[in-house]
C-alpha positions as CSV (number, residue, x, y, z in Angstrom):
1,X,0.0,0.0,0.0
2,X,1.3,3.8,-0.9
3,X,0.8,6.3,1.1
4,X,-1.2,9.8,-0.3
5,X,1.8,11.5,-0.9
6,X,3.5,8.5,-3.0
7,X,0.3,8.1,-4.7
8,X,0.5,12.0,-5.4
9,X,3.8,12.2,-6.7
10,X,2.7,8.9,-9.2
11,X,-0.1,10.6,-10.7
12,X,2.0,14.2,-11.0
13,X,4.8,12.2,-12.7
14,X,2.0,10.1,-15.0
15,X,0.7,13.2,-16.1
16,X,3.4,15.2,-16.9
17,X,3.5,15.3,-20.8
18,X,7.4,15.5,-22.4
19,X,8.6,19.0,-22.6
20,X,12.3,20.3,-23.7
21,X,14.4,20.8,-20.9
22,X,15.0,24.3,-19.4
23,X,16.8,26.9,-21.4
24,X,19.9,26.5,-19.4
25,X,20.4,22.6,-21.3
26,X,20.5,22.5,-25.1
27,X,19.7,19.5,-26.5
28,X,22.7,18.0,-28.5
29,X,21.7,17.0,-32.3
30,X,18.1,17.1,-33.5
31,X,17.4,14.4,-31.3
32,X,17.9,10.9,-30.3
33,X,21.7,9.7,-31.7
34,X,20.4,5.6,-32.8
35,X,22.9,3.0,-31.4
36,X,21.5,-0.8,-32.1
37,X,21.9,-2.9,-29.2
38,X,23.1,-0.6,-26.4
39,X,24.4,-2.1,-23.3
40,X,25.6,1.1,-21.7
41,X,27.6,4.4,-21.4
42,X,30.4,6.4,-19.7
43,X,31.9,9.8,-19.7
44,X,35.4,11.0,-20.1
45,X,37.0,14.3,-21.2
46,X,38.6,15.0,-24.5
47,X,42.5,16.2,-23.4
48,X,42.6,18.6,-26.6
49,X,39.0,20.4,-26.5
50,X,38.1,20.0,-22.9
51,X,34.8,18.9,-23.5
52,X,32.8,16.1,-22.0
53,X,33.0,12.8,-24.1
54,X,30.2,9.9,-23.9
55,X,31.2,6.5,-24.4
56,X,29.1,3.9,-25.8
57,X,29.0,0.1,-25.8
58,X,26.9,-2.0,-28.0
59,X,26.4,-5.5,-29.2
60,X,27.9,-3.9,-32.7
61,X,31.6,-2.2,-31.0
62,X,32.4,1.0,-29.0
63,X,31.7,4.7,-30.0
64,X,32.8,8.3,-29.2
65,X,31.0,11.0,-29.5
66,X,31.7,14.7,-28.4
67,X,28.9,16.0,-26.1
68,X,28.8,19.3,-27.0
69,X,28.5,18.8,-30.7
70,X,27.0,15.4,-31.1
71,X,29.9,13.9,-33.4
72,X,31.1,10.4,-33.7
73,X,34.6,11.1,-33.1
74,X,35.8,7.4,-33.0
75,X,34.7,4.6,-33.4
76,X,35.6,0.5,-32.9
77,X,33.5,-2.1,-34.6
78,X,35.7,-4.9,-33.1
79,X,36.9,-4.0,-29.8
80,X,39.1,-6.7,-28.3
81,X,36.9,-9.6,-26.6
82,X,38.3,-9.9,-23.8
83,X,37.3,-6.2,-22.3
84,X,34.7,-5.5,-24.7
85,X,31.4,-5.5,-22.9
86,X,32.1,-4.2,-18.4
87,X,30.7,-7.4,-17.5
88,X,34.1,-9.0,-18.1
89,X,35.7,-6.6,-15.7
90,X,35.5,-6.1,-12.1
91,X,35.1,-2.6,-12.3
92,X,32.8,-2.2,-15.0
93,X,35.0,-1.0,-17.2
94,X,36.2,-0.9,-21.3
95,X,39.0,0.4,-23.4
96,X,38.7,4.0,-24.2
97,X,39.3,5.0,-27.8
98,X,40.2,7.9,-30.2
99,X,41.6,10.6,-28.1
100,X,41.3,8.6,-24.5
101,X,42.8,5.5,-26.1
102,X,44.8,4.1,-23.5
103,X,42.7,4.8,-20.2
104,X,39.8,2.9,-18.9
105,X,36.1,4.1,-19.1
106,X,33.4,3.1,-16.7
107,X,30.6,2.4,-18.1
108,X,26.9,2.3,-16.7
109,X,24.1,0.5,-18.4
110,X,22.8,-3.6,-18.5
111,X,25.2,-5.0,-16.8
112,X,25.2,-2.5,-13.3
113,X,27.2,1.0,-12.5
114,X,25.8,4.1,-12.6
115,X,26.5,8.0,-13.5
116,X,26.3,11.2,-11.3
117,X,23.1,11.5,-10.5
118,X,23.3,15.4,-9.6
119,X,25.6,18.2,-10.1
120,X,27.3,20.8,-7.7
121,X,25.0,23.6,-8.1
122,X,21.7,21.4,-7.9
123,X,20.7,19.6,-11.0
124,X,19.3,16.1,-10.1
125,X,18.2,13.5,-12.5
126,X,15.1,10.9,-11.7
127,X,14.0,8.3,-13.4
128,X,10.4,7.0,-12.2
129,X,8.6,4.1,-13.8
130,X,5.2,4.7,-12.9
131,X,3.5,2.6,-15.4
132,X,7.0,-0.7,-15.5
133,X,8.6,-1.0,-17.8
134,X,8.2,2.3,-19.1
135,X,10.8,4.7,-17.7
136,X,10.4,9.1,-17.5
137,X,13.2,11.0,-17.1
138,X,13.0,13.8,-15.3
139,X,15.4,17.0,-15.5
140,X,14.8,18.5,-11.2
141,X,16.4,21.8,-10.2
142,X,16.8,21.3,-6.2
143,X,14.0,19.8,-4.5
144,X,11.2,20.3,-7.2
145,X,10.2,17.4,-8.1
146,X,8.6,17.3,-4.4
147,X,7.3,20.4,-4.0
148,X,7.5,22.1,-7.3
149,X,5.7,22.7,-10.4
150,X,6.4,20.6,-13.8
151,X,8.1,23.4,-16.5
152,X,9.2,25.2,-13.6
153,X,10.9,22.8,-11.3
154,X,11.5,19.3,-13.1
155,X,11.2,18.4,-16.7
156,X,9.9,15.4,-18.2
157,X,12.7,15.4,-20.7
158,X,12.5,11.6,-22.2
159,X,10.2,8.8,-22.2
160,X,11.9,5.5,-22.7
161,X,8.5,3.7,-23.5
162,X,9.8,2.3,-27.2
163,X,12.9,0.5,-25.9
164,X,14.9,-1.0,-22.2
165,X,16.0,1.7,-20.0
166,X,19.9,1.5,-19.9
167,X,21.1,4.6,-18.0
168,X,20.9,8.1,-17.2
169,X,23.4,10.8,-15.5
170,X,25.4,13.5,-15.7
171,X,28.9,14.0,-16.7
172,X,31.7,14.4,-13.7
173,X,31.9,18.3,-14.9
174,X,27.8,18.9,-14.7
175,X,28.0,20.1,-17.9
176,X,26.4,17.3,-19.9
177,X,23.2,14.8,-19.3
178,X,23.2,11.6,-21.0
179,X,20.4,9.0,-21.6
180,X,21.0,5.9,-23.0
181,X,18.3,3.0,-23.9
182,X,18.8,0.1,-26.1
183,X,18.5,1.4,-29.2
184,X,19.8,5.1,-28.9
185,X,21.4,8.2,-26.9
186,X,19.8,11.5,-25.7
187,X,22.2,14.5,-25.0
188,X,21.8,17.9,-23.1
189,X,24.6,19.9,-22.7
190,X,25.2,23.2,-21.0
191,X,28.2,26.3,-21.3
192,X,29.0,26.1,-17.5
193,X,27.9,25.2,-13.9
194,X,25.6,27.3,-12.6
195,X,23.3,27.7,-15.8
């Protein structure tokens, strides 16, 4: 049995229709980037540009793309089998590639891990499955979600009712949200904290 207030925040959540996130993220692309059979993601930063790199691991190889722009900056159609997919590491872990070739991504998705799930100056990240297995993402400035108002304080930014949830988060540096199903990846980016 829920209590009134769990049953409240259900039907809010329910009811909220999808809206574009707040003026302070920019979605990345036109949309949703496809990726067939994705297993999960990770962040890392490019060492020339500075920006915020996503990660991606499928049944079909690894990608890289740049989260500011939305280009596939690398790509490996036949990463090495013994560390292509976390599940054969402790740590959850894969190769990077391109320009982070060399270190070790984590990677969050089928297999376990996770991302940030807020940033420093109060950006939080929910994902609520109110009607399973459907999943709603939902883009919360500080405690909104609770007591706030939907387009004001938390965005409905994604609904991940066409394929498996893998994962959602933010980048270590705030700057980028990421959400990743089994068929494809949804960025938002943003200049700078604090936006």
């Amino acid at each position: 049995m829920i209590s009134a207030h769990q049953q409240r925040l259900h039907d809010r959540v329910l009811e909220a229709p999808v809206v574009p996130a707040p003026s302070a993220w920019r979605l990345v692309g036109d949309w949703r980037v496809p990726v067939g059979g994705l297993l999960g993601i990770g962040f890392a930063v490019d060492p020339h540009s500075g920006h915020d790199l996503v990660m991606t691991v499928s049944t079909s190889g690894h990608g890289l793309f740049d989260a500011v722009t939305g280009e596939k900056i690398a790509r490996d159609r036949d990463p090495d089998d013994d560390s292509c997919t976390p599940d054969t590491t402790p740590d959850l872990t894969c190769p990077g590639l391109g320009p982070v070739a060399g270190s070790r991504i984590h990677i969050a998705g089928l297999f376990g891990g996770g991302l940030h799930s807020g940033t420093g100056d109060g950006w939080t990240v929910t994902v609520a499955s109110p009607e399973w297995p459907s999943h709603r993402v939902l883009l919360v400035r500080a405690s909104g979600l609770h007591r706030g108002a939907h387009e004001e304080d938390w965005w409905h930014v994604l609904h991940a009712n066409y394929s498996e949830f893998r994962a959602a988060g933010f980048s270590p540096s705030g700057h980028t949200l990421a959400v990743a199903t089994s068929s494809d990846l949804t960025l938002w980016s943003r200049t700078s904290a604090g936006s």
